[in-house]
Residue frames relative to the residue before (quaternion, step in Angstrom):
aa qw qx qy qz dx dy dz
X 1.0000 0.0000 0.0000 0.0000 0.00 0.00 0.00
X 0.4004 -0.6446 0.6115 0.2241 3.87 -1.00 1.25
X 0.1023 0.7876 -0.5891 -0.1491 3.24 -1.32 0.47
X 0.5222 -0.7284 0.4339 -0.0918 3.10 -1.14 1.40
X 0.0054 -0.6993 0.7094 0.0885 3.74 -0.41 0.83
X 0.1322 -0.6238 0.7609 0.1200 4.21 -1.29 0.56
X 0.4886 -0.6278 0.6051 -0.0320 2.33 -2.03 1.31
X 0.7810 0.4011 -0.0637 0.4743 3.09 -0.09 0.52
X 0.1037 -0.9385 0.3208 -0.0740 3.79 -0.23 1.55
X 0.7049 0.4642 -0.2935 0.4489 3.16 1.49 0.45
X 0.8884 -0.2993 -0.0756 0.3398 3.18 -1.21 0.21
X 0.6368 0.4752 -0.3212 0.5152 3.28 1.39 0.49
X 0.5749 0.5225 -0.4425 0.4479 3.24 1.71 -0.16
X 0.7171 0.5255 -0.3292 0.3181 3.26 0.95 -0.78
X 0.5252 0.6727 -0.3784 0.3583 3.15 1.51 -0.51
X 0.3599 0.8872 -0.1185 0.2633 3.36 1.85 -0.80
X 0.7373 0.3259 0.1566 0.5706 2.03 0.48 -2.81
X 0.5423 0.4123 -0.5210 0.5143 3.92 0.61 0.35
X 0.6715 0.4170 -0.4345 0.4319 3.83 0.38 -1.00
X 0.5911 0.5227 -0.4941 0.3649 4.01 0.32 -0.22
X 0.7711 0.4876 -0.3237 0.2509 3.01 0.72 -1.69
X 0.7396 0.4278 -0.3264 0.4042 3.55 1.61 -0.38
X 0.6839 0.3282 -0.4831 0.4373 3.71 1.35 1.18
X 0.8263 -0.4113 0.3627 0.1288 2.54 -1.23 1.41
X 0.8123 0.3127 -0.0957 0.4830 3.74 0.08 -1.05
X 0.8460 0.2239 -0.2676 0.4032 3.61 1.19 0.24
X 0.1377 -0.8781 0.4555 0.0497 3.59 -0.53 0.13
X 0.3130 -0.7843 0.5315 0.0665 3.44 -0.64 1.19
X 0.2596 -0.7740 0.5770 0.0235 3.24 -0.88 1.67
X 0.7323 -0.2916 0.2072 0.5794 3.91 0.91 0.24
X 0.4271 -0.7323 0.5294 0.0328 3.14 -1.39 0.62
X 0.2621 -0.7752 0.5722 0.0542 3.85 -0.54 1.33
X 0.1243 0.7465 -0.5989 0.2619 3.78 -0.42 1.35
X 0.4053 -0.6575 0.5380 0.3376 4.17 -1.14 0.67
X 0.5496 0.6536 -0.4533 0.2554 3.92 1.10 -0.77
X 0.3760 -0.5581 0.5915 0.4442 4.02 -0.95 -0.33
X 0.2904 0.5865 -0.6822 0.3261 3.98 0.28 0.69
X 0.1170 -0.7220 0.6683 0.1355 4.30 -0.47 0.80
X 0.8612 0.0851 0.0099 0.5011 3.61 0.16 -0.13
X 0.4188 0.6558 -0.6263 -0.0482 3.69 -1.55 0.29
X 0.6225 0.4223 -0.3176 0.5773 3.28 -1.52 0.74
X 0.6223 -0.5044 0.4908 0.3429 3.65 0.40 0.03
X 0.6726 0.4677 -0.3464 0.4570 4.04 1.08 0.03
X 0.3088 -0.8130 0.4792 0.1187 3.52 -0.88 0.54
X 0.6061 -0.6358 0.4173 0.2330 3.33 -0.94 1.08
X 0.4958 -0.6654 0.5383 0.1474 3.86 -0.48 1.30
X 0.7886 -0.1503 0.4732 0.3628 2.65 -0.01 -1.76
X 0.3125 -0.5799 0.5649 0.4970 3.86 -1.15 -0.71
X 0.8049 -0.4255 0.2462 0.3324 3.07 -1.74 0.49
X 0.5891 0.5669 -0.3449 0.4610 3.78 0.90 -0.94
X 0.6623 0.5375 -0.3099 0.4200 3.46 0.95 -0.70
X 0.2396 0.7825 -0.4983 0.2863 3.93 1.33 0.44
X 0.5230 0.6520 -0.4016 0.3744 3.47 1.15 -0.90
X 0.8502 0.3544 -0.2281 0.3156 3.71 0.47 -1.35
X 0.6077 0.4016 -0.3577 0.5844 3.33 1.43 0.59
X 0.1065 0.8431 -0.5128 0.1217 3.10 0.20 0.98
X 0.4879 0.6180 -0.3404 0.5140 3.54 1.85 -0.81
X 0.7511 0.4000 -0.3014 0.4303 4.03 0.60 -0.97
X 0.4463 -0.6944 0.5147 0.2318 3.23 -1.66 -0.12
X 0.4763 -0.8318 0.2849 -0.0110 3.33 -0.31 0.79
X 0.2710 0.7991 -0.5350 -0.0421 3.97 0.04 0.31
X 0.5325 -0.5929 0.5787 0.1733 3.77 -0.85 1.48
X 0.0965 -0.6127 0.7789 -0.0923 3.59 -0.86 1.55
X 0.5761 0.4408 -0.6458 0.2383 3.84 -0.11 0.84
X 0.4475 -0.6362 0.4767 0.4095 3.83 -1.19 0.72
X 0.3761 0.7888 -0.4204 0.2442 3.56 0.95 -0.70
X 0.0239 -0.8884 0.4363 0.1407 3.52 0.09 0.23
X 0.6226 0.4373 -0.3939 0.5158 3.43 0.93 0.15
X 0.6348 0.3184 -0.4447 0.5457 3.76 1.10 -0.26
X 0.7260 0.4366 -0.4693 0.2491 3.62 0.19 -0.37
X 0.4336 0.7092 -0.3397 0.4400 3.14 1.77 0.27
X 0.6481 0.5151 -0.1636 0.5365 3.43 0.89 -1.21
X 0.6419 0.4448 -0.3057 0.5447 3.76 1.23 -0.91
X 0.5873 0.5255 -0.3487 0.5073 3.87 0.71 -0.77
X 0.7043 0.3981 -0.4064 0.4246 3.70 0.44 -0.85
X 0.8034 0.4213 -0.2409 0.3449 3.29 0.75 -0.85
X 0.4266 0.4774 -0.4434 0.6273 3.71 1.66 0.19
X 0.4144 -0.7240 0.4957 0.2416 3.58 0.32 -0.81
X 0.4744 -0.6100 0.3582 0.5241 3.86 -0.20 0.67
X 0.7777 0.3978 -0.3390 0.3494 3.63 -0.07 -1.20
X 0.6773 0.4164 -0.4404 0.4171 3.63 0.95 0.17
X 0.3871 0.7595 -0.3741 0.3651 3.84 1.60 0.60
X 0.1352 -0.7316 0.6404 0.1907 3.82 -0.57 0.66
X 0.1739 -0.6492 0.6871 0.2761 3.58 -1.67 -0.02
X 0.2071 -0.7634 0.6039 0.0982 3.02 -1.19 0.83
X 0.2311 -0.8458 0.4691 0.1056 3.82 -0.65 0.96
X 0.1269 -0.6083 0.6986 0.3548 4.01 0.21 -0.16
X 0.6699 -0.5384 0.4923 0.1381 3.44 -1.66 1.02
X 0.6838 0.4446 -0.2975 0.4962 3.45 0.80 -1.11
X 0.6131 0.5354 -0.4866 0.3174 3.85 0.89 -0.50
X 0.2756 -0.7203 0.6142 0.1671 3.93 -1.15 0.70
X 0.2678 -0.7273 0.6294 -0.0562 3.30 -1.18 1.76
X 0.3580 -0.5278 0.7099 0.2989 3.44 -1.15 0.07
X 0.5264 -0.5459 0.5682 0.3194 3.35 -1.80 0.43
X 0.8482 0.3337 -0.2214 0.3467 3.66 0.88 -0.31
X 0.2818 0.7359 -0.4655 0.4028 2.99 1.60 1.09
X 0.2169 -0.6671 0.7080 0.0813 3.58 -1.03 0.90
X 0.0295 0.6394 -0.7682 0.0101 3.56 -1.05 1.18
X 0.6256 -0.5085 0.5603 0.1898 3.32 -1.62 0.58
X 0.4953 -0.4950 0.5171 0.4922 3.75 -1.68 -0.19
X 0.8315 0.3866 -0.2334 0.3234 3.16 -1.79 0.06
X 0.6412 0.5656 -0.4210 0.3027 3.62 1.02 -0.03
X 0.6369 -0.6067 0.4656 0.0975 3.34 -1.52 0.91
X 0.6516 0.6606 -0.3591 -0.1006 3.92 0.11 0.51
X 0.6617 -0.6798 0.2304 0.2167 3.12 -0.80 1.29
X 0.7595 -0.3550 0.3540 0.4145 3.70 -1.53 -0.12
X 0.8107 -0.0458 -0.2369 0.5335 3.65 -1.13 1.83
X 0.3329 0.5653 -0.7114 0.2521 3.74 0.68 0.25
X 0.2803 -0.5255 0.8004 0.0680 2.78 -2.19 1.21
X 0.1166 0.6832 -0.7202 -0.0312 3.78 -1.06 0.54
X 0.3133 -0.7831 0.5223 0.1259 4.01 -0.49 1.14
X 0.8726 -0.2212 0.2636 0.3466 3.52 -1.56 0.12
X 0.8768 0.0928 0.0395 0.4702 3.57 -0.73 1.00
X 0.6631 0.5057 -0.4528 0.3156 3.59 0.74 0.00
X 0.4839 -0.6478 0.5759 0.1208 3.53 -0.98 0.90
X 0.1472 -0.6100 0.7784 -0.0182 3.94 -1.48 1.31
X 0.0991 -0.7281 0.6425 0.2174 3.15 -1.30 0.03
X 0.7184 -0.3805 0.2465 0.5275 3.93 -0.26 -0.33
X 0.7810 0.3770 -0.2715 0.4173 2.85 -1.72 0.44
X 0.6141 0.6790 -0.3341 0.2243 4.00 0.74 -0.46
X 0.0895 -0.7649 0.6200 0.1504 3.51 -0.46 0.45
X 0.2214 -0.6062 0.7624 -0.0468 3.61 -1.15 1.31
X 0.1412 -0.6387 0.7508 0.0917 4.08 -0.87 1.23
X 0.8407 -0.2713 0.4470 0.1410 2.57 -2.14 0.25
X 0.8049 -0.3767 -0.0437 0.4563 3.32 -0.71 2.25
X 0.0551 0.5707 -0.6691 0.4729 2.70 0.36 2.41
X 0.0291 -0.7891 0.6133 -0.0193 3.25 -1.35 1.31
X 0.1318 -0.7557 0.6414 -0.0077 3.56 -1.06 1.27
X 0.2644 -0.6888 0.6236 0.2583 3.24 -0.49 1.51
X 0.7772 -0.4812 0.3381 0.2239 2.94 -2.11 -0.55
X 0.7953 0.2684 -0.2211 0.4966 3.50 -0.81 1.20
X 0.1711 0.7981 -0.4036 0.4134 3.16 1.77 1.18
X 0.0433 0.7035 -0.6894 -0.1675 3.72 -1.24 0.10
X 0.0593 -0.6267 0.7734 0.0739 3.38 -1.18 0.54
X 0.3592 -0.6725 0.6379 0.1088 3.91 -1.37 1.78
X 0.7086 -0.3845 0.3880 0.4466 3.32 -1.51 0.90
X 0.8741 0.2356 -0.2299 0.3572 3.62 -2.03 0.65
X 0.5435 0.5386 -0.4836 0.4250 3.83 1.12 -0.64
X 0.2894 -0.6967 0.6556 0.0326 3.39 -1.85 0.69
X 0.1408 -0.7296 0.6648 0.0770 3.54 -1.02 0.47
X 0.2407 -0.8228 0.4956 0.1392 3.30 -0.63 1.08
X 0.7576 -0.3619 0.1855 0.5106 3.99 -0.53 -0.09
X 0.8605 0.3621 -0.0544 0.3542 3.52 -0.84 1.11
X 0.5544 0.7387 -0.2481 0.2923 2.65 1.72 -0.50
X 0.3244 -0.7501 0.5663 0.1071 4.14 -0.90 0.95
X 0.2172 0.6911 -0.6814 -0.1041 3.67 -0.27 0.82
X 0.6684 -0.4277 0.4936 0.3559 3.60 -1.15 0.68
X 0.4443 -0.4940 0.5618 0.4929 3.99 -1.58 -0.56
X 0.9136 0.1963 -0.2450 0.2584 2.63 -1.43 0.69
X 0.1516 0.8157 -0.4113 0.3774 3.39 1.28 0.47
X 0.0117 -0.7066 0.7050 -0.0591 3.48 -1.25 0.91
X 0.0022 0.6912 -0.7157 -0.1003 3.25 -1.51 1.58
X 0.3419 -0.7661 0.5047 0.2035 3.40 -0.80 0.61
X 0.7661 -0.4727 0.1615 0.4046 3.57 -1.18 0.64
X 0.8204 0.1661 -0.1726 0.5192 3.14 -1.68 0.68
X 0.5073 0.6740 -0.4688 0.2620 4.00 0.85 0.50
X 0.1125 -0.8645 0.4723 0.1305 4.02 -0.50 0.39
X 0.0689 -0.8029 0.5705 0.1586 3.28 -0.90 1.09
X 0.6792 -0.5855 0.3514 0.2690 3.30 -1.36 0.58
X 0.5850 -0.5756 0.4346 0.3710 3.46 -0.68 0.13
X 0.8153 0.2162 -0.1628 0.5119 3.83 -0.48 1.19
X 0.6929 0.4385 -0.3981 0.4113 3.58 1.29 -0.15
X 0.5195 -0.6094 0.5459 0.2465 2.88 -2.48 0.52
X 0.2776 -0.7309 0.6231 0.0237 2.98 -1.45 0.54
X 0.4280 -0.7884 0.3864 0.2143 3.58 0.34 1.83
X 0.5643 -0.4062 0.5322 0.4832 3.98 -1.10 0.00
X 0.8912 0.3212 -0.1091 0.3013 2.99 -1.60 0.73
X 0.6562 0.6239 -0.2637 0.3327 3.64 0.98 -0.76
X 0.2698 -0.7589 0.5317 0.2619 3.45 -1.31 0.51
X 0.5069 -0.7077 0.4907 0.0378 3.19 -0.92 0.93
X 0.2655 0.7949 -0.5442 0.0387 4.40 0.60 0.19
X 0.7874 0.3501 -0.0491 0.5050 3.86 1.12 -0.61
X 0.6233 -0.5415 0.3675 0.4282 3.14 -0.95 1.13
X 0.2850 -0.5255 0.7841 0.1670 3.83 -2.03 0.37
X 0.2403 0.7114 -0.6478 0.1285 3.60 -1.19 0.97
């Protein structure tokens, strides 16, 4: 069993810390966050976030949507010290390459051949057809439709409920 300290205490962290609690193969030893919230879900607050240094032995997956801090936090955990965390109900192709550290949530659909890189959060019943890339740090919020073959590039954000035509690059947030 992997254990896992998450960064990050709100409403995406917790959303997090439910998707572990329903696999099996990982376990969350407390959670590092700057808010006064000491505990939720049954997990207890480490520490604040700056305090990443004294766990350096654990691994680590960054529950902040922010994408330019959760960048800056990822460089400094480092990739190989990055868990992914999958909710069970999400359907993967066998030839999907996700990265470390990525986030995906309950009914994601990711199709045939499409490529994550690190650091990526995919919400809840978001679909990526097939032969998609999504660059390190980019986020899909709930709902989201990327077309095939679509590229978002790093540190990009899509809104909750939008499409994303066949084929299209992505360099700037969608809101």
């Amino acid at each position: 069993m992997e254990k896992v300290i998450i960064i990050g205490a709100g409403g995406h962290g917790r959303v997090v810390i439910d998707t572990v609690f329903s696999n099996p193969n990982l376990e969350v030893i407390g959670f590092l966050d700057d808010s006064d919230i000491e505990s939720f879900l049954g997990i207890s607050k480490l520490g604040k976030i700056l305090d990443i240094e004294k766990f350096k032995e654990f691994k680590f997956h960054i529950a902040i949507g922010n994408n330019s801090l959760r960048k800056e936090l990822g460089e400094k955990v480092g990739v190989k010290n990055l868990v992914t965390i999958i909710h069970p109900t999400a359907y993967i192709c066998r030839d999907v390459k996700i990265g470390k550290g990525c986030f995906i949530g309950t009914n994601v659909v990711i199709n045939s051949k499409s490529k994550l890189g690190n650091n990526i959060i995919v919400n809840t019943g978001s679909i990526i057809e097939h032969d998609c890339i999504l660059e390190n740090y980019s986020h899909l919020s709930y709902g989201v439709l990327l077309g095939s073959g679509v590229t978002i590039k790093e540190k990009a954000y899509i809104e909750m409920g939008e499409i994303v035509k066949r084929g299209l690059i992505v360099e700037r947030d969608i809101r």
